[in-house]
C-alpha positions as CSV (number, residue, x, y, z in Angstrom):
1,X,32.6,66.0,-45.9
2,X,30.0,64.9,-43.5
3,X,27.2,62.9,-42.7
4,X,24.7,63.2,-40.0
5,X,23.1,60.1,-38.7
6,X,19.9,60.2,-36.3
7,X,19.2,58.2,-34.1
8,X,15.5,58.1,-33.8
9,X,15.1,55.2,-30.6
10,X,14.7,56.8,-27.1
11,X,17.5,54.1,-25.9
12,X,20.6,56.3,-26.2
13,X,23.4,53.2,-26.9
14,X,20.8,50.5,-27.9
15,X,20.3,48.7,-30.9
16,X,19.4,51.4,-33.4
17,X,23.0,53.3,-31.8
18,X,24.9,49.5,-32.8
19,X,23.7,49.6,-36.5
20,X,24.4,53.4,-36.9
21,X,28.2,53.3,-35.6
22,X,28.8,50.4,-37.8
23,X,28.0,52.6,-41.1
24,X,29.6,55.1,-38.8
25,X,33.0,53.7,-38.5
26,X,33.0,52.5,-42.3
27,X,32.6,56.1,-43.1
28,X,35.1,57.2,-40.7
29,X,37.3,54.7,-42.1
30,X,36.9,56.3,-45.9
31,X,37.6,59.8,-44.4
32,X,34.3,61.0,-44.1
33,X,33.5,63.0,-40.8
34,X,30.4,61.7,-39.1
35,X,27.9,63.0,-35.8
36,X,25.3,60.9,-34.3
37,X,21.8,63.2,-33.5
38,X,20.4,61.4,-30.7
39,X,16.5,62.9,-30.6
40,X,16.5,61.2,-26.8
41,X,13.5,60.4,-24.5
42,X,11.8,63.2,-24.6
43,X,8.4,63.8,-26.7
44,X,8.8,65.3,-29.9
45,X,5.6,67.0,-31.0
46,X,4.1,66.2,-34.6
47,X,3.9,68.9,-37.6
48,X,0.6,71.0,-36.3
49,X,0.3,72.6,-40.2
50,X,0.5,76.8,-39.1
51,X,2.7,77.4,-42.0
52,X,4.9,79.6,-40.0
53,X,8.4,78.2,-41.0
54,X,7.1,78.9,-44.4
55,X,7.6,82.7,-43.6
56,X,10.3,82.5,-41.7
57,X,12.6,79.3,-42.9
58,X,12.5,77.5,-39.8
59,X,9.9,75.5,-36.5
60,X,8.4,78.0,-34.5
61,X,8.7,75.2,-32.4
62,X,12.5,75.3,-30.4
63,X,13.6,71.8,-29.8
64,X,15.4,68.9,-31.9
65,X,14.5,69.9,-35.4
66,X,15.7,73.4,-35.7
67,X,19.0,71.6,-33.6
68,X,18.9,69.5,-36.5
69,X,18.2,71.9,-39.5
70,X,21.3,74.1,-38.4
71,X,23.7,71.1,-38.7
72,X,21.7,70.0,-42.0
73,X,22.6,73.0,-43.5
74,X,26.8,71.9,-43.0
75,X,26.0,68.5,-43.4
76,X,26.6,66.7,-47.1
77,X,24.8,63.8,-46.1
78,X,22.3,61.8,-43.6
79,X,21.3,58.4,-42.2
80,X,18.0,58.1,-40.5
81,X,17.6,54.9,-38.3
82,X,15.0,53.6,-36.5
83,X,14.0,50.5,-34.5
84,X,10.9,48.8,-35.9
85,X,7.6,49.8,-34.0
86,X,4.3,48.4,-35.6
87,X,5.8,48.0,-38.7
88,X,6.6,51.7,-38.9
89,X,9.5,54.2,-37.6
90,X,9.2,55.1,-34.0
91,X,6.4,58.0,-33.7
92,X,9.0,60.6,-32.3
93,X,11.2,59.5,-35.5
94,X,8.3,60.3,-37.6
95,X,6.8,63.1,-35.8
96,X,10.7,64.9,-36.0
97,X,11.2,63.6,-40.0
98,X,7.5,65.2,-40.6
99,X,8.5,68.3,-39.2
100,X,11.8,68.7,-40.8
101,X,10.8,67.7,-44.4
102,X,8.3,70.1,-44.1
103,X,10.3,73.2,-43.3
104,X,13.2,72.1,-46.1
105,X,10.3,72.7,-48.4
106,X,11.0,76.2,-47.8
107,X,14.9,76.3,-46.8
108,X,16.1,73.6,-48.8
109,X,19.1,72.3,-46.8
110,X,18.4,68.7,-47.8
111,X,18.3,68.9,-51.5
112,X,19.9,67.1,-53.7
113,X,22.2,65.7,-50.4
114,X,22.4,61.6,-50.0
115,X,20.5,60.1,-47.7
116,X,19.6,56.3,-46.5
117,X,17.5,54.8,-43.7
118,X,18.5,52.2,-41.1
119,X,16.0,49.6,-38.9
120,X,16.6,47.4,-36.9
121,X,13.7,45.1,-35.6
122,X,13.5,41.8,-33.7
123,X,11.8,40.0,-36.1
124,X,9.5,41.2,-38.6
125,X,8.0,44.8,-40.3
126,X,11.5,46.0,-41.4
127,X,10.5,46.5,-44.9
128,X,7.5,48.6,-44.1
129,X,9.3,51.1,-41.8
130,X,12.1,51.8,-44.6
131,X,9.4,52.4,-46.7
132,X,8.3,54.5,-44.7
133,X,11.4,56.4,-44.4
134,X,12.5,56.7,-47.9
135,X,9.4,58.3,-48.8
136,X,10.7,61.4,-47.5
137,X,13.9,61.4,-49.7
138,X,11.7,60.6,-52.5
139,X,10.0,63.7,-52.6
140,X,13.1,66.2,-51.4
141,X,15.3,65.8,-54.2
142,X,17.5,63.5,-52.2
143,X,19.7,60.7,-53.6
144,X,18.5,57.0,-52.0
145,X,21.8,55.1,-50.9
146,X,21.5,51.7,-51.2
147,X,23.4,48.7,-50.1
148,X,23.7,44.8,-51.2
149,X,20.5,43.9,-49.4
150,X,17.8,46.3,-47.2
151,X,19.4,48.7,-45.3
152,X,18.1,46.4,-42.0
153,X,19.2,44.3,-39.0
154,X,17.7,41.9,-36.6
155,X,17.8,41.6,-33.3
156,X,16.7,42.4,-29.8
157,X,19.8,44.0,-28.3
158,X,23.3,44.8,-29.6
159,X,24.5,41.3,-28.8
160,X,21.6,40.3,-31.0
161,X,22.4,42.9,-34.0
162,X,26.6,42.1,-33.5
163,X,25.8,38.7,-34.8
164,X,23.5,39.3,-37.6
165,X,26.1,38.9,-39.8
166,X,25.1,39.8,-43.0
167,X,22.8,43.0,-42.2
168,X,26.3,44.1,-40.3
169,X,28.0,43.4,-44.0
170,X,24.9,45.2,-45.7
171,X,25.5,48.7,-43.0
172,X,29.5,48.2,-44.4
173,X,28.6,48.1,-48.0
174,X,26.0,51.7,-47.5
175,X,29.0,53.2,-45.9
176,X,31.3,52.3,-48.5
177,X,28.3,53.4,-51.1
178,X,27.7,56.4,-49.1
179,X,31.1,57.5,-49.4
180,X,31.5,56.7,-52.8
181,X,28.5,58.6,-53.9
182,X,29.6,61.8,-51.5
183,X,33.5,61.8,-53.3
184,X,31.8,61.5,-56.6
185,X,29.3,64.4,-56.4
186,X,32.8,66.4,-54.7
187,X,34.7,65.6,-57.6
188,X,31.5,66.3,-60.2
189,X,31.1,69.8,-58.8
190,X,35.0,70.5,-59.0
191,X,34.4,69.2,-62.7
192,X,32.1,71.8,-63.5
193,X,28.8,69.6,-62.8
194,X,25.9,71.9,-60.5
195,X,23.3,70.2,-58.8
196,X,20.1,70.7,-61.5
197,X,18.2,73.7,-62.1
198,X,14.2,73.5,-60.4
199,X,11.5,75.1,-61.9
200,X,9.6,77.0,-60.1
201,X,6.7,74.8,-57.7
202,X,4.0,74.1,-59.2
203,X,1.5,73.2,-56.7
204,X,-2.0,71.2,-58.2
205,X,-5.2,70.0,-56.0
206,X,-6.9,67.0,-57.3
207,X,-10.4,68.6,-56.9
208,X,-10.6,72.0,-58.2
């Protein structure tokens, strides 16, 4: 088993890196395989709505998300983390979540796969930016892993994180929950139990 965490801050071995490697190494610990997906510095550009990787299962454009889709599709599951900017996920995070939701409405890879967002922030808007987050497992058949408290840490450097104390404890406890959850969907498909049936979309305007 696997799980893919993103790092979706431009600082390579910053903050955002410190809170990942601690559910990293909790995971690592319970056997499960883990990759950080560092997006990196460079712009990512937002979802431009041509449809295109409806016909053809992927982003016409080539950079991080088909990178990420192909590993998505081996993965089991993911951790999205992000500092705090505005309240909100960075904008490359959230121009690179926006893309990749979208196309997994037509290839799926994501479905019914675990999945749990990360922020760390210096002092305030934490709660908004995992909202923020979460939405897109809410809407992709995705199981939300949770932990003792929000999945969050404060500080302004990875000193600063390394001595929040109890958001280090609350990244321990999703690791442990992630794992759990990963070994018990293992052992519920061994059992006999499938991942559920869809219907077909059914896709309704409000004005019509």
């Amino acid at each position: 088993m696997k799980v893919l965490l993103v790092n979706g801050s431009p600082h390579e071995k910053g903050s955002t890196y410190t809170a990942l490697s601690e559910v990293a190494n909790t995971l690592n610990r319970l056997e499960i395989k883990v990759e950080i997906f560092q997006l990196g510095s460079k712009p990512i550009s937002g979802c431009i709505g041509c449809g295109t990787c409806t016909k053809i299962g992927k982003c016409f454009m080539r950079d991080q998300v088909n990178e990420f889709l192909e590993k998505a599709a081996e993965a089991d599951g993911f951790l999205f983390g992000s500092p705090v900017h505005f309240a909100s996920a960075t904008g490359m995070l959230t121009c690179f979540m926006d893309r990749v939701f979208y196309v997994n409405f037509s290839n799926r890879v994501l479905d019914n796969k675990p999945a749990a967002a990360v922020v760390t922030c210096r002092r305030g808007g934490a709660t908004a930016a995992l909202d923020q987050i979460n939405k897109y497992f809410a809407i992709s058949n995705m199981p939300m892993v949770g932990s003792q408290y929000w999945n969050m840490v404060h500080g302004n450097s990875p000193e600063e994180i390394r001595k929040d104390l109890e958001g280090m404890q609350g990244l321990r406890t999703l690791g442990n929950n992630m794992a759990w959850l990963l070994k018990s969907i293992k052992a519920g498909k061994a059992s006999g139990i499938n991942t559920p049936e869809k219907e077909p979309r059914k896709m309704t305007n409000f004005i019509r």
